[in-house]
TILOMI-955922 format. One record per residue (C-alpha): residue number from 1; residue in three letters; y, z, x. Coordinates in steps of 0.5 Angstrom, whole numbers. Layout:
residues N
SITE num residuo north    up  east
SITE NUM     ALA     Y     Z     X
...
END
This chain:
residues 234
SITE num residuo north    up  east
SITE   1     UNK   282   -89    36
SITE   2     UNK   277   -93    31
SITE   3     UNK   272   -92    29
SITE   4     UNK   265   -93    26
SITE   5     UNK   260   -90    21
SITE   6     UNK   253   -93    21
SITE   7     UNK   249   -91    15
SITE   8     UNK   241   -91    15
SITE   9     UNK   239   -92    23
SITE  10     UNK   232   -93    24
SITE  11     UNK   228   -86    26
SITE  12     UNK   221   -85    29
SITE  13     UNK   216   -83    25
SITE  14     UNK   215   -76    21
SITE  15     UNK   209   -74    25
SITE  16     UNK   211   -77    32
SITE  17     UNK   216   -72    32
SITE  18     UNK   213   -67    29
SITE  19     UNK   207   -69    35
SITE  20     UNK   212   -67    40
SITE  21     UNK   216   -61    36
SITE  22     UNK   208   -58    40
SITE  23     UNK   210   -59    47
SITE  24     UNK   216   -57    51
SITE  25     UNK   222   -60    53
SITE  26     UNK   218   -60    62
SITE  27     UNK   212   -63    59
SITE  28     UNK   215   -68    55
SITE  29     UNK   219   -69    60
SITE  30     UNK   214   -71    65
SITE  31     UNK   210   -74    62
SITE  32     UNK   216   -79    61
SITE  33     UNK   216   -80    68
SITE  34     UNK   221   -75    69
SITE  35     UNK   227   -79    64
SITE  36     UNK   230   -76    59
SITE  37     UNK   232   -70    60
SITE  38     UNK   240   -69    58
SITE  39     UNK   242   -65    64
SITE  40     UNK   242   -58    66
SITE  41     UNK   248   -56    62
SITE  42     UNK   246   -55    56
SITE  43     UNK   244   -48    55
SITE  44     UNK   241   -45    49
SITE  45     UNK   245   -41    44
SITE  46     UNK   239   -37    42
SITE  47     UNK   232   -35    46
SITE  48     UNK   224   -37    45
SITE  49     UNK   226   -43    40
SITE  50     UNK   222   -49    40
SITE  51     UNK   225   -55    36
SITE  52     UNK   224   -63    35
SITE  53     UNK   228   -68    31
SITE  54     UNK   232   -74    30
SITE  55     UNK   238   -75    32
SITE  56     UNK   245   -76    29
SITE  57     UNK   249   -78    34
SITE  58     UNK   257   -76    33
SITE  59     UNK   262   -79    39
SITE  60     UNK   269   -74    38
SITE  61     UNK   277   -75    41
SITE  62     UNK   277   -68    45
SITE  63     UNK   278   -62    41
SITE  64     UNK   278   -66    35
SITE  65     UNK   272   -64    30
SITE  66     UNK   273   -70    25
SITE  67     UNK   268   -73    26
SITE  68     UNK   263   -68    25
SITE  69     UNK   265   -66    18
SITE  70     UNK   263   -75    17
SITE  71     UNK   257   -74    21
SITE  72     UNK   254   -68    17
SITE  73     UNK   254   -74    10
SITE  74     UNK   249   -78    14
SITE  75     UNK   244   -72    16
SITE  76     UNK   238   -70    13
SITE  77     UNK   232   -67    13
SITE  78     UNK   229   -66    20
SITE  79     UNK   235   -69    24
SITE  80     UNK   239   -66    29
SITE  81     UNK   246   -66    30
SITE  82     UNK   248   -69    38
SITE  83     UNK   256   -69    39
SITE  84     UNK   259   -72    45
SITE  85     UNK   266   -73    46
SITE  86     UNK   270   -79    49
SITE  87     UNK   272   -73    55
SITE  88     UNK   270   -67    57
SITE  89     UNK   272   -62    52
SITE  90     UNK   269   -54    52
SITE  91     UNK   274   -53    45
SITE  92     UNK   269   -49    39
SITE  93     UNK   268   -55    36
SITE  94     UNK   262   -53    32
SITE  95     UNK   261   -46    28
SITE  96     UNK   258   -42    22
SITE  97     UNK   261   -47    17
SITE  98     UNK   258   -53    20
SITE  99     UNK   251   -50    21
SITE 100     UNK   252   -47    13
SITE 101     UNK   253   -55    11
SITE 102     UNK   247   -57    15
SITE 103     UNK   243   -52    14
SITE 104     UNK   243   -54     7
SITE 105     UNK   240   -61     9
SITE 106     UNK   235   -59    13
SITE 107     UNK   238   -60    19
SITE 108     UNK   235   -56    25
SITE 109     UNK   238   -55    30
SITE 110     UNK   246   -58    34
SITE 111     UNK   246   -60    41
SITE 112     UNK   253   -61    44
SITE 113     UNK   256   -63    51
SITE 114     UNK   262   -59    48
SITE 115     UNK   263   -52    46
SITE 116     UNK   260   -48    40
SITE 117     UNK   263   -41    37
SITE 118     UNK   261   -37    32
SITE 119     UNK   255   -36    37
SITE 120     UNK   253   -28    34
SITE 121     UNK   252   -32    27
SITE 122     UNK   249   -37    29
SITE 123     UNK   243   -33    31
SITE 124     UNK   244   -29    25
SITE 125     UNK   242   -35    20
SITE 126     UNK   237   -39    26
SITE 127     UNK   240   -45    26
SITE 128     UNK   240   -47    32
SITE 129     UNK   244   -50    39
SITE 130     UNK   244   -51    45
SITE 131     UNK   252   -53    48
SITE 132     UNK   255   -54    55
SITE 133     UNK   260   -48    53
SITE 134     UNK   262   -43    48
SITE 135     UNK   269   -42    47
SITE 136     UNK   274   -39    41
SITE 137     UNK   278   -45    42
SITE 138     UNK   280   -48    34
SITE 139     UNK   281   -56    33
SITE 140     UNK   284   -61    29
SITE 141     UNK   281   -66    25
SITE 142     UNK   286   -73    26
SITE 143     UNK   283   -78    31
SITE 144     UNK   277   -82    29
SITE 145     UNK   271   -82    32
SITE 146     UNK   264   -86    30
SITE 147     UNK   257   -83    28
SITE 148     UNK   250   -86    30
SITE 149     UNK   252   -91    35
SITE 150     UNK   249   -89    42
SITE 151     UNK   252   -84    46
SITE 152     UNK   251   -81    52
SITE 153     UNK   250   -74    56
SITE 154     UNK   247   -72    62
SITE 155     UNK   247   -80    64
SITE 156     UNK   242   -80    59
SITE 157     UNK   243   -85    52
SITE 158     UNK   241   -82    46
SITE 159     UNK   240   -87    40
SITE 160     UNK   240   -85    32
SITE 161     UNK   233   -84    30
SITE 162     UNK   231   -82    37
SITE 163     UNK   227   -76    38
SITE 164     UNK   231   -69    41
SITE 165     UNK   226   -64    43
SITE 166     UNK   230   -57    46
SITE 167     UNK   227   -51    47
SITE 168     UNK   230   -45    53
SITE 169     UNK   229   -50    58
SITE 170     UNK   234   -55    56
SITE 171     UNK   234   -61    52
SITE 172     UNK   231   -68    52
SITE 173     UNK   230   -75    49
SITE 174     UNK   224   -80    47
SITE 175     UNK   226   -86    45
SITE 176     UNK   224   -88    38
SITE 177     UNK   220   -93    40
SITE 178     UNK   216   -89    44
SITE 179     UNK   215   -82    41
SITE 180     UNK   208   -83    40
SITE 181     UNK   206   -85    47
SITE 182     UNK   210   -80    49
SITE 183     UNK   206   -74    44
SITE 184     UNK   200   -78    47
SITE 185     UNK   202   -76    55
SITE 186     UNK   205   -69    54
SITE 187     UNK   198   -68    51
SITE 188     UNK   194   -71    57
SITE 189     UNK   198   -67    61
SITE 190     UNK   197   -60    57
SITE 191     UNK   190   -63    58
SITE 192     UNK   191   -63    65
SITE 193     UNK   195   -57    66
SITE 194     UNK   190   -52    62
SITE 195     UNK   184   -54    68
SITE 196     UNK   189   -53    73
SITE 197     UNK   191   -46    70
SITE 198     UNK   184   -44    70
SITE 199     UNK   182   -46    77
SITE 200     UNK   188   -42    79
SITE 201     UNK   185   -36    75
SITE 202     UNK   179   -37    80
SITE 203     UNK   182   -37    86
SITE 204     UNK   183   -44    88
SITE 205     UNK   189   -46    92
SITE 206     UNK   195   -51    90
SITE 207     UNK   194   -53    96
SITE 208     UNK   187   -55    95
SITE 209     UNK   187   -57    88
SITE 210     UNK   193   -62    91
SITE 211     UNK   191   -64    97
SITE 212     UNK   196   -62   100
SITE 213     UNK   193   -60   106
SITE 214     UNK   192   -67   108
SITE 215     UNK   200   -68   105
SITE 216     UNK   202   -62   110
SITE 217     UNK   198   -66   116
SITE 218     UNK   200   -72   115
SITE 219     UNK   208   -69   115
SITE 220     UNK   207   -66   121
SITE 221     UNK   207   -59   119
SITE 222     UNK   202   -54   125
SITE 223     UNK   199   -48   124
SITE 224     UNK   200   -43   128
SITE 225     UNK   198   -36   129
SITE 226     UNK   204   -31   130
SITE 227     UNK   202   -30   138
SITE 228     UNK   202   -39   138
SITE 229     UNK   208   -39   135
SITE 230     UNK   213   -32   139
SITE 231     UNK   209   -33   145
SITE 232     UNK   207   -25   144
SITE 233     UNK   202   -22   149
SITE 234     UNK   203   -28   154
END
């Protein structure tokens, strides 16, 4: 299949990512208005890691790491490798060499829809991942593919120079252009949270906090004592 290799996407801006490297993937998440989240599949190789990046975008040939071996030319300091495949693929198509290579480049983390290996060494050198799979499945390198151009996982687009924040609850993306709207809300949102975690440590009700009576109310929801409700002593 052909293929195509852009060098030099634009990127969200340094600060703007490292702003939202502070927040956690569901905090970033809800504060986009629930989007971006790449599905529930994504499983982290590691445990209590939170990272952000910029994305470098891989679109393989199933059980054909090739293109991996282009993109790691086009990865810098603070990227983060994103690999798809053009179909559904658990093959280990990522492992300890590949994360020696971007290592090397500051790379900080891979997120894949495929298959990882070499999982043990992988936490061993904290060079993080989070994958749909881990297989000891090997691959070929013969089919071309293309590195930063769009791709999608999770029914959500991921663009080169978008920001990928990942973290043990699963991965999500910001688009470029709204990283720093984004570090703004998830920051007015931990705001929020810090007073309602407070309130519940005196003892207040989400049920009060939320008005979730009247909600209960409105939905047609009854209280009723437990004599009420199995006619007990009737």
């Amino acid at each position: 299949m052909p293929g195509i290799i852009v060098t030099d996407p634009p990127k969200a801006e340094a600060e703007d990512v490292e702003a939202l490297a502070g927040y956690g993937v569901a905090t970033v998440h809800e504060a986009m208005g629930r989007t971006g989240l790449l599905g529930h599949q994504l499983r982290p190789n590691q445990r209590d890691t939170r990272v952000a990046g910029t994305a470098v975008t891989v679109l393989s040939w199933p059980g054909d790491n090739l293109m991996i071996h282009a993109a790691v030319e086009q990865c810098g300091e603070g990227d983060i490798l994103v690999v798809t495949t053009t179909s559904p693929s658990t093959d280990g198509m990522f492992g300890e060499l590949f994360a020696t290579a971007l290592k090397r480049r500051g790379v900080r983390g891979i997120v894949t829809n495929a298959g990882i290996r070499d999982t043990a060494e992988l936490r061993e050198m904290g060079f993080h991942a989070w994958s749909a799979a881990v297989s000891a499945q090997g691959t070929v390198k013969a089919t071309g593919g293309s590195v930063n151009v769009p791709v999608v996982i999770g029914g959500e687009t991921v663009r080169p120079g978008d920001v990928i924040v990942a973290d043990d609850d699963g991965v999500v993306v910001v688009p470029r252009e709204r990283a720093q709207e984004a570090a703004a809300k998830s920051q007015a949102r931990e705001d929020k949270e810090a007073a309602t975690r407070a309130a519940f440590i005196e003892g207040q009700l989400g049920l009060d906090r939320y008005g979730l009576r009247e909600t209960l109310r409105d939905l047609g929801v009854e209280y009723r004592t437990y004599e009420e409700h199995t006619g007990a002593g009737a």
